[in-house]
mmCIF file as gemmi writes it, N, C-alpha and C atoms, coordinates in Angstrom:
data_model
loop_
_atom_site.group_PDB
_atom_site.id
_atom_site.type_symbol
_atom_site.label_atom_id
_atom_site.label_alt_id
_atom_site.label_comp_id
_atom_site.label_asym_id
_atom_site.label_entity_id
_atom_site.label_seq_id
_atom_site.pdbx_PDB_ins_code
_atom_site.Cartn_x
_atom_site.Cartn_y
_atom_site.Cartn_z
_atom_site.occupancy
_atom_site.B_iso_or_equiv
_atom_site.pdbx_formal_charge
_atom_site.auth_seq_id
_atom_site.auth_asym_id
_atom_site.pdbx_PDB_model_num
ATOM 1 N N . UNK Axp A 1 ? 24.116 6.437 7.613 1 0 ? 1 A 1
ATOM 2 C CA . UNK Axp A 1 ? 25.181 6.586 6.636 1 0 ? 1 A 1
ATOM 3 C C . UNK Axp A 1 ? 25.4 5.268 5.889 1 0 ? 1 A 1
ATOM 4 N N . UNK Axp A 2 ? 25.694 4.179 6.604 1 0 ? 2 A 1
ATOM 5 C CA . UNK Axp A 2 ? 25.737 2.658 6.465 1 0 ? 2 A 1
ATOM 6 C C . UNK Axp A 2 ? 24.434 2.675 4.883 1 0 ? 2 A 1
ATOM 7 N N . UNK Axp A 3 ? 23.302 2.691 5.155 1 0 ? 3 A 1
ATOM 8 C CA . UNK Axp A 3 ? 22.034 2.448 4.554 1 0 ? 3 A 1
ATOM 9 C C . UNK Axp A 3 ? 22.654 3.52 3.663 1 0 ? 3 A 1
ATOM 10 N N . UNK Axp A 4 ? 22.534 4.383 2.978 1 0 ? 4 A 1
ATOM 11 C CA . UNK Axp A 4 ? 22.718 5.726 2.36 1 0 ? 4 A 1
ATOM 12 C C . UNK Axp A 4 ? 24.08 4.943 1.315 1 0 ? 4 A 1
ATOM 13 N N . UNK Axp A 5 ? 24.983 4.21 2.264 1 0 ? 5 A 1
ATOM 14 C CA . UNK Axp A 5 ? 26.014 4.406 1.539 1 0 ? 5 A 1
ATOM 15 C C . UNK Axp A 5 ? 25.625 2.948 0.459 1 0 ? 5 A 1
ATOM 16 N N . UNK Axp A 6 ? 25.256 2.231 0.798 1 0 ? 6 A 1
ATOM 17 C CA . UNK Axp A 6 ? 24.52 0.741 0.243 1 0 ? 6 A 1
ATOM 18 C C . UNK Axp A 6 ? 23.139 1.401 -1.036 1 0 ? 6 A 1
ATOM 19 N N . UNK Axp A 7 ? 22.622 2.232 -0.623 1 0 ? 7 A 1
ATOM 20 C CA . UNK Axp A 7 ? 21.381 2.99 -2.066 1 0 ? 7 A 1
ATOM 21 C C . UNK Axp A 7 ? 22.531 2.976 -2.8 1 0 ? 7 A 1
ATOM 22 N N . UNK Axp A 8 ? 23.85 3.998 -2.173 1 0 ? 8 A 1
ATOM 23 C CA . UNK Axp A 8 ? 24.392 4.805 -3.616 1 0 ? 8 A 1
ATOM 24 C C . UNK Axp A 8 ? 25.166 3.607 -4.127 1 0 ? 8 A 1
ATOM 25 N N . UNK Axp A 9 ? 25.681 2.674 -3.755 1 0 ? 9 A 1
ATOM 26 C CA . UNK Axp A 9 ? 26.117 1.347 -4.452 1 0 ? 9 A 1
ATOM 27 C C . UNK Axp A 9 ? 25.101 0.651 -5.464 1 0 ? 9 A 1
ATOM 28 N N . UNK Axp A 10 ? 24.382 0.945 -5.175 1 0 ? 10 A 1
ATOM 29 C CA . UNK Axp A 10 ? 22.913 -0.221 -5.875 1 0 ? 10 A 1
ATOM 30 C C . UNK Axp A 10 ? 22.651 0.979 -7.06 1 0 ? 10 A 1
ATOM 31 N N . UNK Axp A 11 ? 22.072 1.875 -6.776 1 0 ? 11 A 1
ATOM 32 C CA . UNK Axp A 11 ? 22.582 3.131 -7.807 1 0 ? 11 A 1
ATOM 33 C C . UNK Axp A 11 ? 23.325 2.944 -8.92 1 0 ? 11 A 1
ATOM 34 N N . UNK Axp A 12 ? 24.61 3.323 -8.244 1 0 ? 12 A 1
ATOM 35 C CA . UNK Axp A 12 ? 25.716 3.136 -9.2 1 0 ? 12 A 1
ATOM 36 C C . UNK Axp A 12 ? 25.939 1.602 -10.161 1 0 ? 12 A 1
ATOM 37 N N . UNK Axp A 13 ? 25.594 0.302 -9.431 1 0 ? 13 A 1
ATOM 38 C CA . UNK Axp A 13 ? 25.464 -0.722 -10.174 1 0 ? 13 A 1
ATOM 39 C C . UNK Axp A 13 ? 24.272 -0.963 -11.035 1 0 ? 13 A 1
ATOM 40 N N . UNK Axp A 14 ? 23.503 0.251 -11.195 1 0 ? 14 A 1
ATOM 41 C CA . UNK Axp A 14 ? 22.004 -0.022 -11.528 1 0 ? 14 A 1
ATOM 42 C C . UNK Axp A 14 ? 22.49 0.923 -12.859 1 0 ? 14 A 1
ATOM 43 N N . UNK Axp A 15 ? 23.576 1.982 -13.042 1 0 ? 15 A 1
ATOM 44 C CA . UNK Axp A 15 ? 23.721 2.687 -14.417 1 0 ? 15 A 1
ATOM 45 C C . UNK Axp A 15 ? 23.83 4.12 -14.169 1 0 ? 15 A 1
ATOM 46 N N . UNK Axp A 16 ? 23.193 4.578 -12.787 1 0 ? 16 A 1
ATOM 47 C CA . UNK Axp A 16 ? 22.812 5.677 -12.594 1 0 ? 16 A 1
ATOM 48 C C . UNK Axp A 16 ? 23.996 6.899 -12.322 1 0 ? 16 A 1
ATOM 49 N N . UNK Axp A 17 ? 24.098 7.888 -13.265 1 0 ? 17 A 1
ATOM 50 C CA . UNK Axp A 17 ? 25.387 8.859 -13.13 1 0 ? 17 A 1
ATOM 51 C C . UNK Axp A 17 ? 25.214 9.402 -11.6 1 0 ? 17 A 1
ATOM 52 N N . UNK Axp A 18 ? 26.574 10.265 -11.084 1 0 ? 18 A 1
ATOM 53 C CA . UNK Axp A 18 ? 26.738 10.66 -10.446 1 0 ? 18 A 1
ATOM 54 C C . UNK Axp A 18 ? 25.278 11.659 -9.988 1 0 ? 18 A 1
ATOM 55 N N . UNK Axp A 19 ? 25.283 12.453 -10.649 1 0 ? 19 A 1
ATOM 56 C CA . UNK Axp A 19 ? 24.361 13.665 -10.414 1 0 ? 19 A 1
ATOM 57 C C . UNK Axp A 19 ? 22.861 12.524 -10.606 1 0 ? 19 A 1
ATOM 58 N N . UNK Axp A 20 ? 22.516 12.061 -10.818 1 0 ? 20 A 1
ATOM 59 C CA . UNK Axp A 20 ? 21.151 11.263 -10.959 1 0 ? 20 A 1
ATOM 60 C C . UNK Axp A 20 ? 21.244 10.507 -9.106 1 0 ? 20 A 1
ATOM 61 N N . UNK Axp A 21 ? 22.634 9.856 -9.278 1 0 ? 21 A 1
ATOM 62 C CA . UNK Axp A 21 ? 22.488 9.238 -7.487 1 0 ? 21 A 1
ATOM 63 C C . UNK Axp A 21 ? 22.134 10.268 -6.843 1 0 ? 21 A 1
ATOM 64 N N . UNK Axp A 22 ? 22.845 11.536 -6.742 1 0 ? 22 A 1
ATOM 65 C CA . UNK Axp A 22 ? 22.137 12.659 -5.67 1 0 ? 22 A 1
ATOM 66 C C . UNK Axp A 22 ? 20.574 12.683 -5.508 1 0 ? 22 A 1
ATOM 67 N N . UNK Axp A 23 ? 20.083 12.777 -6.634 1 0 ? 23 A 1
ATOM 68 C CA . UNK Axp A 23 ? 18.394 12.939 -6.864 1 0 ? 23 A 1
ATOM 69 C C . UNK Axp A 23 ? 17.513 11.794 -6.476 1 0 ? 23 A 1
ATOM 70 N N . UNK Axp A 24 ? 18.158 10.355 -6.526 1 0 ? 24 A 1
ATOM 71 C CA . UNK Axp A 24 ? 17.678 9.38 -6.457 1 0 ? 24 A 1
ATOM 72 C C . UNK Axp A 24 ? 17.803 9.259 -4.811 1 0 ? 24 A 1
ATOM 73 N N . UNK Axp A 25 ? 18.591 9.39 -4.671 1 0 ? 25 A 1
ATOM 74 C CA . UNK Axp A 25 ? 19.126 8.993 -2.922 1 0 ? 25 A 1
ATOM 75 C C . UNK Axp A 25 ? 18.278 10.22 -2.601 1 0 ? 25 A 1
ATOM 76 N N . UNK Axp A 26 ? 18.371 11.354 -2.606 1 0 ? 26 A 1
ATOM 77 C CA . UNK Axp A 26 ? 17.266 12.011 -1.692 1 0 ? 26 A 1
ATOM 78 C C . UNK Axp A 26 ? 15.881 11.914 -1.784 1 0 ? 26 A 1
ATOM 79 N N . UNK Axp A 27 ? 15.506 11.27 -3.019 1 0 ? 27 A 1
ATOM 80 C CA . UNK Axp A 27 ? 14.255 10.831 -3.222 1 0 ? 27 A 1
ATOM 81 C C . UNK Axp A 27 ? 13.939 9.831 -2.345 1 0 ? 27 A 1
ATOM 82 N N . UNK Axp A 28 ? 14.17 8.415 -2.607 1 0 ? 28 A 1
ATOM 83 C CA . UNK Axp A 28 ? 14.495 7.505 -1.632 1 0 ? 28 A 1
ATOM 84 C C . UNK Axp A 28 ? 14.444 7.869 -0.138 1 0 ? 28 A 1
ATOM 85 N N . UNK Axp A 29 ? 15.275 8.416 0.078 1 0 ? 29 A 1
ATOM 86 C CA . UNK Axp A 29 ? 15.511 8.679 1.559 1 0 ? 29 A 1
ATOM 87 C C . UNK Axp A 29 ? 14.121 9.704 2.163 1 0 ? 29 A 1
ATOM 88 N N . UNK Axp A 30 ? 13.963 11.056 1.389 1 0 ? 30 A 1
ATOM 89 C CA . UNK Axp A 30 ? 12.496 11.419 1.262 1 0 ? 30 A 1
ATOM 90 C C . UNK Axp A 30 ? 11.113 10.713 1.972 1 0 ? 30 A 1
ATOM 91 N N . UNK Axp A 31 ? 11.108 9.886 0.615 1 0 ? 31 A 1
ATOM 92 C CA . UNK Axp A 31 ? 10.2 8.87 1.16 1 0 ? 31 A 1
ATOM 93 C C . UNK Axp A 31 ? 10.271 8.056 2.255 1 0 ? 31 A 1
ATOM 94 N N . UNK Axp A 32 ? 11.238 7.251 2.149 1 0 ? 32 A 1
ATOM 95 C CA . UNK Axp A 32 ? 11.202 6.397 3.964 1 0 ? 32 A 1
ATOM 96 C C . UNK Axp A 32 ? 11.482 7.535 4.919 1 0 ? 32 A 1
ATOM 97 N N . UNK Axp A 33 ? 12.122 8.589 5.014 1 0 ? 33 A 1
ATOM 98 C CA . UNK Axp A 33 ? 11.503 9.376 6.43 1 0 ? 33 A 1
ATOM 99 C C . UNK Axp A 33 ? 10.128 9.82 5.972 1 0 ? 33 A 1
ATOM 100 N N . UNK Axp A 34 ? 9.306 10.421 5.143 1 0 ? 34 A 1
ATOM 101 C CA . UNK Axp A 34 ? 8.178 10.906 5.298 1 0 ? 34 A 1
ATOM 102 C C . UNK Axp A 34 ? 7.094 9.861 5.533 1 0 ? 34 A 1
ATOM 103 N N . UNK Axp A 35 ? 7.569 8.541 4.73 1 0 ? 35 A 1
ATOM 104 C CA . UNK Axp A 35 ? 6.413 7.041 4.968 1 0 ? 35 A 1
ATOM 105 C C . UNK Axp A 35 ? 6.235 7.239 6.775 1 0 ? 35 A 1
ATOM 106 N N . UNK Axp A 36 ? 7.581 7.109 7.351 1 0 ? 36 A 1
ATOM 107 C CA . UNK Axp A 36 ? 7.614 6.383 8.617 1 0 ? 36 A 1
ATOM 108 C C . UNK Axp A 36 ? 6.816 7.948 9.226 1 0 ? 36 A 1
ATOM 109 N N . UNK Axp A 37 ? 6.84 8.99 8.964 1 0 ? 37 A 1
ATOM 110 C CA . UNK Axp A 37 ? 6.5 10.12 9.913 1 0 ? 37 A 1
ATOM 111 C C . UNK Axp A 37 ? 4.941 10.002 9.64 1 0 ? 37 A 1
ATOM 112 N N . UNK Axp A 38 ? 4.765 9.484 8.52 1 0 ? 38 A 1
ATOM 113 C CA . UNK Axp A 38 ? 3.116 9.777 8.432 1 0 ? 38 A 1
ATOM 114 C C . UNK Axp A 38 ? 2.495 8.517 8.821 1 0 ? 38 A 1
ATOM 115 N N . UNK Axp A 39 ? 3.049 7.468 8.774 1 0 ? 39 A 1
ATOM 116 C CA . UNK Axp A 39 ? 2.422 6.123 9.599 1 0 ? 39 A 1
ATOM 117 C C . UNK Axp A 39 ? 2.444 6.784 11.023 1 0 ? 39 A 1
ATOM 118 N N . UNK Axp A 40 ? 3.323 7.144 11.683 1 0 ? 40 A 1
ATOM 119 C CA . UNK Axp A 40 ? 3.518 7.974 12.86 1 0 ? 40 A 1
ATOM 120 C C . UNK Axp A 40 ? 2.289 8.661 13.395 1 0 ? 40 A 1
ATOM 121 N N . UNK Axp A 41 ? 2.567 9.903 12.793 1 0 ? 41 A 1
ATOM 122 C CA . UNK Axp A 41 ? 1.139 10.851 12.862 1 0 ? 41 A 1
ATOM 123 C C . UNK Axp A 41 ? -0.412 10.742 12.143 1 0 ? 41 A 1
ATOM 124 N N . UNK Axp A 42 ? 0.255 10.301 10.974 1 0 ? 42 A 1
ATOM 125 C CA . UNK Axp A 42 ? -1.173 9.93 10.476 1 0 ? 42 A 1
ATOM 126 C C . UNK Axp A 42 ? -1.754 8.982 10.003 1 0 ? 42 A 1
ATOM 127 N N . UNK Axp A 43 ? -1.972 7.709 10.356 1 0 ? 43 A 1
ATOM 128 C CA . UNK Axp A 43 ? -1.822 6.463 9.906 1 0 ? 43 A 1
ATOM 129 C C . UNK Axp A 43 ? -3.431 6.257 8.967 1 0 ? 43 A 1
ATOM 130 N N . UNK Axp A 44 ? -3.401 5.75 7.896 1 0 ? 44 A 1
ATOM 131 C CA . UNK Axp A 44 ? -4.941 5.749 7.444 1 0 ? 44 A 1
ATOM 132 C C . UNK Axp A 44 ? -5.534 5.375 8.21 1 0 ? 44 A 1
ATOM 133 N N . UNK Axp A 45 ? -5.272 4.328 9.176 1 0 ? 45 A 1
ATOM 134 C CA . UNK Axp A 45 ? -6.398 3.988 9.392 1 0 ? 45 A 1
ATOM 135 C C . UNK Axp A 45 ? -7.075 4.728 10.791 1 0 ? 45 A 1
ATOM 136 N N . UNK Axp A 46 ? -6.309 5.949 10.667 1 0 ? 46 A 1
ATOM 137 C CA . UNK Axp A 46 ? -6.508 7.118 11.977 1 0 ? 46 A 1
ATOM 138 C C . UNK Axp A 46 ? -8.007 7.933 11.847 1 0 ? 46 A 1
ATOM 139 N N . UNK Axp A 47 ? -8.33 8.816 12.606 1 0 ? 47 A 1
ATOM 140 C CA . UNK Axp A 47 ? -9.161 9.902 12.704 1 0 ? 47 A 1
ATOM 141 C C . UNK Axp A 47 ? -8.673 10.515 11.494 1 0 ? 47 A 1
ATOM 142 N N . UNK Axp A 48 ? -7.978 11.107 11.314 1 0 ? 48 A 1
ATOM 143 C CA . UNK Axp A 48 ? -7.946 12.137 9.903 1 0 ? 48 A 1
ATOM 144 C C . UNK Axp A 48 ? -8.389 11.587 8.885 1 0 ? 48 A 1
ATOM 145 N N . UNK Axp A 49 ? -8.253 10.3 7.863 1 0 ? 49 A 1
ATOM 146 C CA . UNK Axp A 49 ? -8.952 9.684 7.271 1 0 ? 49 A 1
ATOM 147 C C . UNK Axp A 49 ? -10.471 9.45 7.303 1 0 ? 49 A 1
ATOM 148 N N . UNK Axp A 50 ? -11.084 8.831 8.405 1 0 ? 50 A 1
ATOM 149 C CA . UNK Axp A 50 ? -12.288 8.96 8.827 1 0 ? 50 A 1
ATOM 150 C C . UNK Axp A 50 ? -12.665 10.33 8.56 1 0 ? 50 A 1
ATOM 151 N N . UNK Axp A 51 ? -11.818 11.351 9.075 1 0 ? 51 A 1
ATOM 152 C CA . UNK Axp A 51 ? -12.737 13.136 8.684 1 0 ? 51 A 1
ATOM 153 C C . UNK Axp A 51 ? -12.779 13.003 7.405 1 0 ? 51 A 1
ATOM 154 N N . UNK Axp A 52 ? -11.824 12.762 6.487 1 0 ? 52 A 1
ATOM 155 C CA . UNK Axp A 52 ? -11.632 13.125 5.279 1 0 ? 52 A 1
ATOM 156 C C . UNK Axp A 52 ? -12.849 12.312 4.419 1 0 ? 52 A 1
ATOM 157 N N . UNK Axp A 53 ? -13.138 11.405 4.979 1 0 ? 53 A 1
ATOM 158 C CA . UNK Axp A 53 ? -14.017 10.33 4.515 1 0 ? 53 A 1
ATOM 159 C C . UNK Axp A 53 ? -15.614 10.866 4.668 1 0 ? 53 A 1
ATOM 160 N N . UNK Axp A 54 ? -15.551 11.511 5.492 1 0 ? 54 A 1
ATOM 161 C CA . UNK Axp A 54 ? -16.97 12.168 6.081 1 0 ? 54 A 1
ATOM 162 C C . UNK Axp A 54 ? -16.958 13.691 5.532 1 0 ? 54 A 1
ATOM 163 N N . UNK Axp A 55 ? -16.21 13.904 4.708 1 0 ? 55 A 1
ATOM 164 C CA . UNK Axp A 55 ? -16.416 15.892 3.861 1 0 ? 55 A 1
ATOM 165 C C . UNK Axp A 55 ? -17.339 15.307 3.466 1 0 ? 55 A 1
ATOM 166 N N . UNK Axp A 56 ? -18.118 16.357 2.895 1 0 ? 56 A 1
ATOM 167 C CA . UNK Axp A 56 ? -19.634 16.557 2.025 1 0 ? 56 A 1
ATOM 168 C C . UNK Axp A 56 ? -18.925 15.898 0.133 1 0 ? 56 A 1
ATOM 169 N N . UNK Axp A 57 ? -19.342 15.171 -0.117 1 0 ? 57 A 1
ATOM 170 C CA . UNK Axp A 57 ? -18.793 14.135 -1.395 1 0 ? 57 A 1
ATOM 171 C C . UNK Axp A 57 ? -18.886 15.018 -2.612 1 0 ? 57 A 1
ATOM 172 N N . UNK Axp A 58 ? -19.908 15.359 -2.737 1 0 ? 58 A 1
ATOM 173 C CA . UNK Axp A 58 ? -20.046 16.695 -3.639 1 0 ? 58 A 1
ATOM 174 C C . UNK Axp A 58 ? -19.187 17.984 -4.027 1 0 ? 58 A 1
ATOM 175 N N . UNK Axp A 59 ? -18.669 18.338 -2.38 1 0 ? 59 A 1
ATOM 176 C CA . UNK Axp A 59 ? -17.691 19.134 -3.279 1 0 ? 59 A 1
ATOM 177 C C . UNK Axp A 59 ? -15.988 18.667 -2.991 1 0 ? 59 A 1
ATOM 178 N N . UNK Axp A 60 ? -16.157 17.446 -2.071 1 0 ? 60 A 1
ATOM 179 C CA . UNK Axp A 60 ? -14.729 16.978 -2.441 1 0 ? 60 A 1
ATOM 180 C C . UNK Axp A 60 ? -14.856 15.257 -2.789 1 0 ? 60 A 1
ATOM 181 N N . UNK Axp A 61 ? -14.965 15.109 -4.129 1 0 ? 61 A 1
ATOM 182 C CA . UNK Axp A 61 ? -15.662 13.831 -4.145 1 0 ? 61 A 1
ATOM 183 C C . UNK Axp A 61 ? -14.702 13.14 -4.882 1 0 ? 61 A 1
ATOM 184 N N . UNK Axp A 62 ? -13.142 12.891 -5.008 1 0 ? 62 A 1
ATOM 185 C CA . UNK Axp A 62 ? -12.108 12.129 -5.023 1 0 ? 62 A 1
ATOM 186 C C . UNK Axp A 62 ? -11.608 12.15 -3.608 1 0 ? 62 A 1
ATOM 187 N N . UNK Axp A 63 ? -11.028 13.456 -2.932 1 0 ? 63 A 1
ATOM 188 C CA . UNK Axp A 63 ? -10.759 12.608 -1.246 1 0 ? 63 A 1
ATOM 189 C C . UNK Axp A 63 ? -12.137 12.208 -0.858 1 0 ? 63 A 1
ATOM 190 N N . UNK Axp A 64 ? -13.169 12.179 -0.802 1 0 ? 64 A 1
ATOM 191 C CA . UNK Axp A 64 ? -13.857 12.02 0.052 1 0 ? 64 A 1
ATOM 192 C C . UNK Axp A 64 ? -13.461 10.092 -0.702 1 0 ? 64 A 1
ATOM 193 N N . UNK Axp A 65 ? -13.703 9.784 -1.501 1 0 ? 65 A 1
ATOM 194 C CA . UNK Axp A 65 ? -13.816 8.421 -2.293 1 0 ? 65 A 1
ATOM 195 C C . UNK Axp A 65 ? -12.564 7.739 -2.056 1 0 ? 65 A 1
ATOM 196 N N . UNK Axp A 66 ? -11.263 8.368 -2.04 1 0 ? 66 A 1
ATOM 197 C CA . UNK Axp A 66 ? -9.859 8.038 -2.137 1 0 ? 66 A 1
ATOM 198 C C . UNK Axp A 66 ? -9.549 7.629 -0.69 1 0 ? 66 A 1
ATOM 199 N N . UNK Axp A 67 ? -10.635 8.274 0.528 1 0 ? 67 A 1
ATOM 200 C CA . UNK Axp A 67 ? -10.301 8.247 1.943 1 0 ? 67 A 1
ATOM 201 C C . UNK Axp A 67 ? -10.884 6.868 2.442 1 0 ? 67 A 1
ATOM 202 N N . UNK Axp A 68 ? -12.191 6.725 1.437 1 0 ? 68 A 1
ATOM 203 C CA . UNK Axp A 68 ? -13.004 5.662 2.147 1 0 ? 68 A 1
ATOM 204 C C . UNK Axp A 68 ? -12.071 4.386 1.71 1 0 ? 68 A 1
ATOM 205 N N . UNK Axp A 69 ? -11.758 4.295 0.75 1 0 ? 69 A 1
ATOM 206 C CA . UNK Axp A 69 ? -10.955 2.959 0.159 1 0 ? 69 A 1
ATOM 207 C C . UNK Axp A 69 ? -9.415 3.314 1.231 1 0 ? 69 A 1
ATOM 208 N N . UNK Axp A 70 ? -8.619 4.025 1.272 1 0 ? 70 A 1
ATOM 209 C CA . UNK Axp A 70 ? -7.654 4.479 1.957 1 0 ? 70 A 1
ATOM 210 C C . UNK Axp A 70 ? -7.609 3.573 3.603 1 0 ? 70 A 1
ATOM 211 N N . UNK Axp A 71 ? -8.818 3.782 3.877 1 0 ? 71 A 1
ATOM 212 C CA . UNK Axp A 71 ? -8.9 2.75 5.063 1 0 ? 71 A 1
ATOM 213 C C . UNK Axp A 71 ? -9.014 1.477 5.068 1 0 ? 71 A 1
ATOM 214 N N . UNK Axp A 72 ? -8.849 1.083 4.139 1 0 ? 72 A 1
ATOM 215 C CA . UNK Axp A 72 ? -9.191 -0.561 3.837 1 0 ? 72 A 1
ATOM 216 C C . UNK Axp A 72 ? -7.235 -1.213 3.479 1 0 ? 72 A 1
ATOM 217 N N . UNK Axp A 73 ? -6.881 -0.04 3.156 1 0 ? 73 A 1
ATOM 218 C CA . UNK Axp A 73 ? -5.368 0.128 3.199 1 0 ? 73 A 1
ATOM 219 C C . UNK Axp A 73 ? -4.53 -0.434 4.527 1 0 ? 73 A 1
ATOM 220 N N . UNK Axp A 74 ? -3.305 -1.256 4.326 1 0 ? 74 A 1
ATOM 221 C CA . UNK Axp A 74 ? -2.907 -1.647 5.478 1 0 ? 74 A 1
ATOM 222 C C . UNK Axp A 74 ? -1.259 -0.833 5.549 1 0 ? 74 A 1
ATOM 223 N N . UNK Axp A 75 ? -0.642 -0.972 6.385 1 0 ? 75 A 1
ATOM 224 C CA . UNK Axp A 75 ? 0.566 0.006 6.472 1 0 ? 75 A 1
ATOM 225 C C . UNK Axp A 75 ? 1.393 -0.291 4.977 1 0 ? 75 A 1
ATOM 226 N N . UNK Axp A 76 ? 1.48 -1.478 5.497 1 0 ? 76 A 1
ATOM 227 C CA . UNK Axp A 76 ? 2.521 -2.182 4.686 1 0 ? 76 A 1
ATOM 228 C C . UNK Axp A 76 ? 2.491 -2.092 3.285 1 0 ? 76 A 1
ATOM 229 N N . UNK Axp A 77 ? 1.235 -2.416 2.629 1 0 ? 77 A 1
ATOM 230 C CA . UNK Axp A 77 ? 0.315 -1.981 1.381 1 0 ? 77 A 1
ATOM 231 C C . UNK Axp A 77 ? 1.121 -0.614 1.032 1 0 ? 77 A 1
ATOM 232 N N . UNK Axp A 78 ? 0.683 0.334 2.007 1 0 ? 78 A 1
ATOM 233 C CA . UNK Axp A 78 ? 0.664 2.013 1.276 1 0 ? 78 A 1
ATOM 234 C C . UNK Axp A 78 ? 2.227 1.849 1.461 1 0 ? 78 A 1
ATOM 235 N N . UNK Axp A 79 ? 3.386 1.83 2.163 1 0 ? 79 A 1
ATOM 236 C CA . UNK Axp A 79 ? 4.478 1.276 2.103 1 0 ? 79 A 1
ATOM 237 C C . UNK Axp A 79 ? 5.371 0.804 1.082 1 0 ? 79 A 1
ATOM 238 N N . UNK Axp A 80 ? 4.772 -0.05 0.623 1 0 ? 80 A 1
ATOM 239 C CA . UNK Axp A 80 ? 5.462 -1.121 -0.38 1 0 ? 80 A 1
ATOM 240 C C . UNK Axp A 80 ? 4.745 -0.477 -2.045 1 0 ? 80 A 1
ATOM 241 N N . UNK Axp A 81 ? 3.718 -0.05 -2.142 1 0 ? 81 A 1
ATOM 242 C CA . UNK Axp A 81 ? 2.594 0.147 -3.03 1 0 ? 81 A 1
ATOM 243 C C . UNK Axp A 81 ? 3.566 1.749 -3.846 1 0 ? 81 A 1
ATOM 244 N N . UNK Axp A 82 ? 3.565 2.611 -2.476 1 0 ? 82 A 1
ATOM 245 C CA . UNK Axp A 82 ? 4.199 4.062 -2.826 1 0 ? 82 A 1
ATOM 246 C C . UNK Axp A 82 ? 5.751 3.519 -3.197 1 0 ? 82 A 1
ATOM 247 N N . UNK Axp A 83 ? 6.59 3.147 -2.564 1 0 ? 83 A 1
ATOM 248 C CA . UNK Axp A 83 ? 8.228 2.441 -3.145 1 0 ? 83 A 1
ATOM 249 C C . UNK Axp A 83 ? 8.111 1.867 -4.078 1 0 ? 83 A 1
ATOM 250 N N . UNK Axp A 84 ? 7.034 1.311 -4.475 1 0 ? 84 A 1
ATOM 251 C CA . UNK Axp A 84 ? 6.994 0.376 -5.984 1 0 ? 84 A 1
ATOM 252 C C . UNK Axp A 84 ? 6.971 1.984 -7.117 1 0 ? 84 A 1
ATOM 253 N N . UNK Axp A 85 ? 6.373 2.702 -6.964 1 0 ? 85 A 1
ATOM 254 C CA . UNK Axp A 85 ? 6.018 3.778 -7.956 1 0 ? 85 A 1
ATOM 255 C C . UNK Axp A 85 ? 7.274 4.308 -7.559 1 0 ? 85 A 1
ATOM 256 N N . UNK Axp A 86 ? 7.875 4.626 -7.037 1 0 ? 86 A 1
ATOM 257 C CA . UNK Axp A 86 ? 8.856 5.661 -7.164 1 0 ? 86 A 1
ATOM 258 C C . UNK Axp A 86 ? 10.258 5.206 -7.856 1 0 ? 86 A 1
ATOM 259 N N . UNK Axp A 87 ? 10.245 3.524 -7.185 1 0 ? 87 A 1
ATOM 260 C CA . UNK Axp A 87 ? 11.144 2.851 -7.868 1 0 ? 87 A 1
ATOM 261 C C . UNK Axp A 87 ? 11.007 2.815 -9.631 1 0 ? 87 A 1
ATOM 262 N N . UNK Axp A 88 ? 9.682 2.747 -9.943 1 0 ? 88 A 1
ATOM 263 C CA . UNK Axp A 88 ? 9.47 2.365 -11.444 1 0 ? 88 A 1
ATOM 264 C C . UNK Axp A 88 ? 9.904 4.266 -11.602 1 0 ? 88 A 1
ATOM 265 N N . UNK Axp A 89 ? 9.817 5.032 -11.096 1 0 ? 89 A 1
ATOM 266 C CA . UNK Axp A 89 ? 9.86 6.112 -11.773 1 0 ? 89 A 1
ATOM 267 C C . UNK Axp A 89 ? 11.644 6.646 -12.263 1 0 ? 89 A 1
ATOM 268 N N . UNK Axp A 90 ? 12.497 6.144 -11.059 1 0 ? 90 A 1
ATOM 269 C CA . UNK Axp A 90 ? 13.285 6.023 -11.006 1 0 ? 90 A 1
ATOM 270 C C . UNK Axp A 90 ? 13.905 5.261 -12.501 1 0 ? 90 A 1
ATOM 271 N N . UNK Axp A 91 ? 13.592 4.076 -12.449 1 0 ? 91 A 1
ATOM 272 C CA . UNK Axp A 91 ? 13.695 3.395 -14.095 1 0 ? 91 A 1
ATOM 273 C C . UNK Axp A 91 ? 13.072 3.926 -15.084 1 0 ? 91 A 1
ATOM 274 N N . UNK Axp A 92 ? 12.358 4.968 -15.053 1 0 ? 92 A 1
ATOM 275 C CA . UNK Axp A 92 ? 11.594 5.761 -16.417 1 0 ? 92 A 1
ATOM 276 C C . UNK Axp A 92 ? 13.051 6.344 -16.986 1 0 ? 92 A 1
């Protein structure tokens, strides 16, 4: 609640109307529970990546390409990398 209540302050000092904080804060919040659940379960640099990395390239030949670089990825990177885009989207 503490954290939640500190977004919608930064929000609100940032310009953002009422109805935009709702969208923004669940966005936000979105993301850091889904970041932390998929570092969790699926971390790149896990087995599922490696599979994804090993499909036949031909007929999936962006994941297969997106998986191999994906592992060279560090938590923190995909972390900070994905919050940077959402933040700029947020300012669109």
């Amino acid at each position: 609640m503490r954290w939640s209540e500190a977004v919608l302050g930064v929000l609100q000092e940032a310009g953002f109307e009422l109805g935009q904080r709702v969208g923004a804060l669940r966005g936000l919040l979105g993301y850091v529970i889904g970041a932390i659940q998929l570092e969790h379960l699926g971390p790149l640099s896990g087995d599922g990546t490696l599979a994804i990395a090993g499909l036949p390239p031909d007929a999936f030949p962006r994941m297969t390409e997106t998986a191999r670089h994906a592992r060279t990825v560090s938590a923190d990177q995909e972390f900070l990398g994905g919050l940077a885009l959402l933040l700029r989207g947020l300012g669109a």
